[in-house]
TIVEX-67096 format. One record per residue (C-alpha): residue number from 1; residue in three letters; x, y, z. Coordinates in nm, 2 decimals. Layout:
N
NUM | ALA | X | Y | Z
...
***
This chain:
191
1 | UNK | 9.38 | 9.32 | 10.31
2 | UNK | 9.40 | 9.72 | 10.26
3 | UNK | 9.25 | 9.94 | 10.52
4 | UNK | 9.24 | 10.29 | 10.57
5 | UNK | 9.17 | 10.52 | 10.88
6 | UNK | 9.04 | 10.87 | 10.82
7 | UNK | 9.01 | 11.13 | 11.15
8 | UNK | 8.80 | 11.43 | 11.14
9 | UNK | 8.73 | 11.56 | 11.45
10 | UNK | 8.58 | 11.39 | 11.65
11 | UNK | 8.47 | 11.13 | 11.39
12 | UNK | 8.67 | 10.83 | 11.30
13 | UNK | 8.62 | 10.59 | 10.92
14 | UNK | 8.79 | 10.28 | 10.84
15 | UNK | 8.78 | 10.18 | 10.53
16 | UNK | 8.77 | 9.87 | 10.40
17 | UNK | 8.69 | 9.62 | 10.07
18 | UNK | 8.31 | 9.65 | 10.04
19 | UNK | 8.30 | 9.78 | 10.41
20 | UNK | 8.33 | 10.13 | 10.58
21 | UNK | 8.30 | 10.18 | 10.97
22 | UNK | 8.22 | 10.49 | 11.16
23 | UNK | 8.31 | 10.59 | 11.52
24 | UNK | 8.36 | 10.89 | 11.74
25 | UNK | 8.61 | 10.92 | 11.99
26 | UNK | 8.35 | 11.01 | 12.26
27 | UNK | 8.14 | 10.66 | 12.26
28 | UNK | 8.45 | 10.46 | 12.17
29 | UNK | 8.17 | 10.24 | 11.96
30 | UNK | 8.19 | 10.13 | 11.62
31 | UNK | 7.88 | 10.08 | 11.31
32 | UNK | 8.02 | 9.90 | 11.01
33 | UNK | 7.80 | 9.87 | 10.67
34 | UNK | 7.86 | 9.68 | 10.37
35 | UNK | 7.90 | 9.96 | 10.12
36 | UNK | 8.18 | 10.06 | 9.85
37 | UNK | 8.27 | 10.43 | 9.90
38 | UNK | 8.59 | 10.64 | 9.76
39 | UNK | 8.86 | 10.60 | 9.94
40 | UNK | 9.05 | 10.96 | 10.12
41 | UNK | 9.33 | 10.93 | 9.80
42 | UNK | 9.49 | 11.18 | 9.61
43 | UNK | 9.26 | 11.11 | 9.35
44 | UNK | 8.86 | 11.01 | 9.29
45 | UNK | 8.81 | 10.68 | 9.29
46 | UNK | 8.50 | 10.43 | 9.38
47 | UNK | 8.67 | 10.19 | 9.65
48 | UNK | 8.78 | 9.91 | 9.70
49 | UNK | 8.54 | 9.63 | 9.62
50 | UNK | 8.46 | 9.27 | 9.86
51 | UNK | 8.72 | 9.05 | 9.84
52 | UNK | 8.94 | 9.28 | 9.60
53 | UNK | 9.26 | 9.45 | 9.67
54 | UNK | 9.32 | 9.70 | 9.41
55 | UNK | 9.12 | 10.08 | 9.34
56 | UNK | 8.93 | 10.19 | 9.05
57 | UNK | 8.93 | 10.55 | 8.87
58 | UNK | 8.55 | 10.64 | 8.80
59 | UNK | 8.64 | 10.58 | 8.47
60 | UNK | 8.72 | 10.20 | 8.55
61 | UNK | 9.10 | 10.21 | 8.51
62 | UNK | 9.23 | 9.97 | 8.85
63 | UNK | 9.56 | 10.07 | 9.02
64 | UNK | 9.71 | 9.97 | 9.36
65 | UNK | 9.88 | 10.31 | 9.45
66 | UNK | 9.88 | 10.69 | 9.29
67 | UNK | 10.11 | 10.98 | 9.39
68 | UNK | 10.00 | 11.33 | 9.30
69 | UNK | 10.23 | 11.49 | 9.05
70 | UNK | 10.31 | 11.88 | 8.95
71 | UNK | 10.30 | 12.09 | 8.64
72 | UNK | 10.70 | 11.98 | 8.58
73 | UNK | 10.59 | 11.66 | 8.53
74 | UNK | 10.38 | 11.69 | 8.23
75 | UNK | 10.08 | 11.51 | 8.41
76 | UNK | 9.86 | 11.51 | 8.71
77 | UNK | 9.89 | 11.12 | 8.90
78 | UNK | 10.13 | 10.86 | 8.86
79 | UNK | 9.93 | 10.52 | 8.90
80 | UNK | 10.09 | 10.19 | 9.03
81 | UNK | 9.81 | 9.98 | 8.77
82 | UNK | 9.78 | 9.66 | 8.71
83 | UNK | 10.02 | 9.44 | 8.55
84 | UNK | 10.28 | 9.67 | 8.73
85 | UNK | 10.27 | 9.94 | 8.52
86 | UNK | 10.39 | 10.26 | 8.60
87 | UNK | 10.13 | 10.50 | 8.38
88 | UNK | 10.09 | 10.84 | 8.40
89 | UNK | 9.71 | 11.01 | 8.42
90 | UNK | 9.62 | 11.42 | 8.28
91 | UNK | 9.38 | 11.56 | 8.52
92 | UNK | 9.10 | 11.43 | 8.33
93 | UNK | 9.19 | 11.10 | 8.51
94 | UNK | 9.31 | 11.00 | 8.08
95 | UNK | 9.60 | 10.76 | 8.06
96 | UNK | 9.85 | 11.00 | 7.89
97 | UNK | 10.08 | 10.74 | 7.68
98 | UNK | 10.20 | 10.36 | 7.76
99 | UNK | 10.33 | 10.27 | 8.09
100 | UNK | 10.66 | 10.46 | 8.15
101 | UNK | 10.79 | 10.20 | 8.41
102 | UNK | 10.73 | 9.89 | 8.58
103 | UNK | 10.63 | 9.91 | 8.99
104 | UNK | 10.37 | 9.76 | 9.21
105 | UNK | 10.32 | 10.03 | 9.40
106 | UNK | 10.39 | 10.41 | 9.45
107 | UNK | 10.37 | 10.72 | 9.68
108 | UNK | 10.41 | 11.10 | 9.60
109 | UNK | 10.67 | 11.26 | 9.85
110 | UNK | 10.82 | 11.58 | 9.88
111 | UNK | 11.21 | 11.67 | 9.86
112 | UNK | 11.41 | 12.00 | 9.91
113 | UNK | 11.43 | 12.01 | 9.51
114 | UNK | 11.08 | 12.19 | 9.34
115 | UNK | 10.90 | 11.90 | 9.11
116 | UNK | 10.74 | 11.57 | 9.20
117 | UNK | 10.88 | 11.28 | 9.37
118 | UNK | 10.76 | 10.95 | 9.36
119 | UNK | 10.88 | 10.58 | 9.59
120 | UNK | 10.84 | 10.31 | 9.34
121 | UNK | 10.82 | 9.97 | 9.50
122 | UNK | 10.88 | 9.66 | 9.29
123 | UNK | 10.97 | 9.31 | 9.33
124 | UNK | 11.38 | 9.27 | 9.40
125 | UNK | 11.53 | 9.07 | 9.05
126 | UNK | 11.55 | 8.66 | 9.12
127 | UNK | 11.23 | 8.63 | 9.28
128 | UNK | 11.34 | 8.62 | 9.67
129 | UNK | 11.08 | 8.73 | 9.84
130 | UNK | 11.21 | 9.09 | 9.88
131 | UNK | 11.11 | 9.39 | 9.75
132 | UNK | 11.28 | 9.72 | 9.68
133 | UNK | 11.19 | 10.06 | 9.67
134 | UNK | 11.34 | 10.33 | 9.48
135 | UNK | 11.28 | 10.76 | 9.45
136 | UNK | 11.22 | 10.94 | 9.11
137 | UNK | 11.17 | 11.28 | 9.04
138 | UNK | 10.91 | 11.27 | 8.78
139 | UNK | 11.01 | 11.53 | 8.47
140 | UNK | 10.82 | 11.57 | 8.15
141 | UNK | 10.65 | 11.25 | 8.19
142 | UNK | 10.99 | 11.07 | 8.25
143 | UNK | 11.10 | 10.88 | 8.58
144 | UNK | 11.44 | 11.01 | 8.66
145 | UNK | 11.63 | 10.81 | 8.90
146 | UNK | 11.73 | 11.00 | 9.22
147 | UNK | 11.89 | 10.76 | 9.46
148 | UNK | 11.99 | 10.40 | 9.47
149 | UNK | 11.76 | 10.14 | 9.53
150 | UNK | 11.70 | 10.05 | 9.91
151 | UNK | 11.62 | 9.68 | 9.94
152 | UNK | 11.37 | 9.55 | 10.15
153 | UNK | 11.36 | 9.29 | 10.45
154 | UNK | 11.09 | 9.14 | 10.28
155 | UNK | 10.75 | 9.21 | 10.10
156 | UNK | 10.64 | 9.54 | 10.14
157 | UNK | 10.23 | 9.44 | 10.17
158 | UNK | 10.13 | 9.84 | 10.22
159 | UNK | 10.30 | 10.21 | 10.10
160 | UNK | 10.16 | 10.56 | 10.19
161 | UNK | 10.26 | 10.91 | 10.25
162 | UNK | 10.07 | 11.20 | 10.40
163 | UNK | 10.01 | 11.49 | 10.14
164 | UNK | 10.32 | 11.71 | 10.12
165 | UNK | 10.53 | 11.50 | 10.34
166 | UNK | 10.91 | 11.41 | 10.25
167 | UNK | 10.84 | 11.07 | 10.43
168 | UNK | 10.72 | 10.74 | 10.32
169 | UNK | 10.56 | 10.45 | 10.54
170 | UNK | 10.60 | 10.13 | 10.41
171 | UNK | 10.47 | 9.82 | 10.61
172 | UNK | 10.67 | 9.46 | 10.52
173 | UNK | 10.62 | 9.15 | 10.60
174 | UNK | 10.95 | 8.98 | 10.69
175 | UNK | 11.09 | 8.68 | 10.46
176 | UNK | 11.00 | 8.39 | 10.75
177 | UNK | 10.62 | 8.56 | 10.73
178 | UNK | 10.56 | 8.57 | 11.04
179 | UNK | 10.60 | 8.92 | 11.18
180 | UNK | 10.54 | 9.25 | 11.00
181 | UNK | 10.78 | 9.59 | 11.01
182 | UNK | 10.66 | 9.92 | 10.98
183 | UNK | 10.93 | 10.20 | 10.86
184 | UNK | 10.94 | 10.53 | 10.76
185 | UNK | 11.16 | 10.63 | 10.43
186 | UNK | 11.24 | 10.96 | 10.48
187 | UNK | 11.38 | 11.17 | 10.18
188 | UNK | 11.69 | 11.41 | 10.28
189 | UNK | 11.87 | 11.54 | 10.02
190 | UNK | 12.24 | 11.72 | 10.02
191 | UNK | 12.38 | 11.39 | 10.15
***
């Protein structure tokens, strides 16, 4: 299930499918409502619905993860949709062409080179239960490989990255399922 803490102040939300609690750090108690509300994302969006696990633009287009893009890259958000397409969206929230890769899901990063980075993850070819994740700098509305692919130690089940950071979280779930792994992918470049 996806979940998502936001901390302002003194004031904490966790957000949920179909449910969004509030706290403050001083009464260490928590209210919780059934309600759909936009998620703190990169881009507008309406939630996540009950018993669903993916977003939805306001304009009805799901995805699973977006990273924010640059002027270099020809378009504003690059969308982990569904069917694991990698599509690309104007700042209109408009899908600019056909999907321009396959991924499940994605995270914008920064590097030491100007333009816009993006960790693709996607399921490992011959259906172990691994996944991989790769970096592309995004260019003109093409994904341009920069780095090998780093294989996971076994399905990534969440990936995030703070605005303007160089690093990546990703959370996986180990192939024997029964613990989980956080790390952080960290992008260094000259190396």
């Amino acid at each position: 299930m996806r979940g998502r803490v936001r901390l302002a102040g003194n004031s904490v939300d966790a957000f949920l499918p179909g449910v969004v609690c509030r706290a403050t750090l001083e009464s260490f108690t928590a209210s919780c409502a059934d309600e759909r509300q936009p998620w703190p994302l990169a881009i507008d969006n309406t939630g996540v619905a009950a018993g669903r696990n993916y977003f939805t633009t306001p304009e009805g287009l799901a995805f699973y993860g977006v990273a924010p893009l640059d002027a270099a890259a020809g378009a504003r958000w690059l969308l982990a949709a569904d069917r694991s397409r990698l599509v690309l969206l104007d700042e209109g929230r408009r899908q600019l062409e056909p999907a321009i890769g396959a991924g499940d899901d994605v995270a914008g990063v920064t590097a030491c080179t100007p333009g816009a980075f993006a960790v693709v993850a996607s399921r490992l070819p011959g259906g172990e239960a691994h996944d991989m994740l790769r970096l592309f700098h995004v260019v003109e509305r093409r994904l341009v490989p920069m780095a090998a692919s780093l294989a996971l130690p076994g399905t990534l089940t969440a990936l995030w990255a703070a605005p303007g950071s160089s690093t990546a979280t990703a959370v996986v779930r180990d192939a024997g399922g029964d613990r989980y792994d956080a790390l952080q992918v960290d992008v260094v470049c000259g190396r």
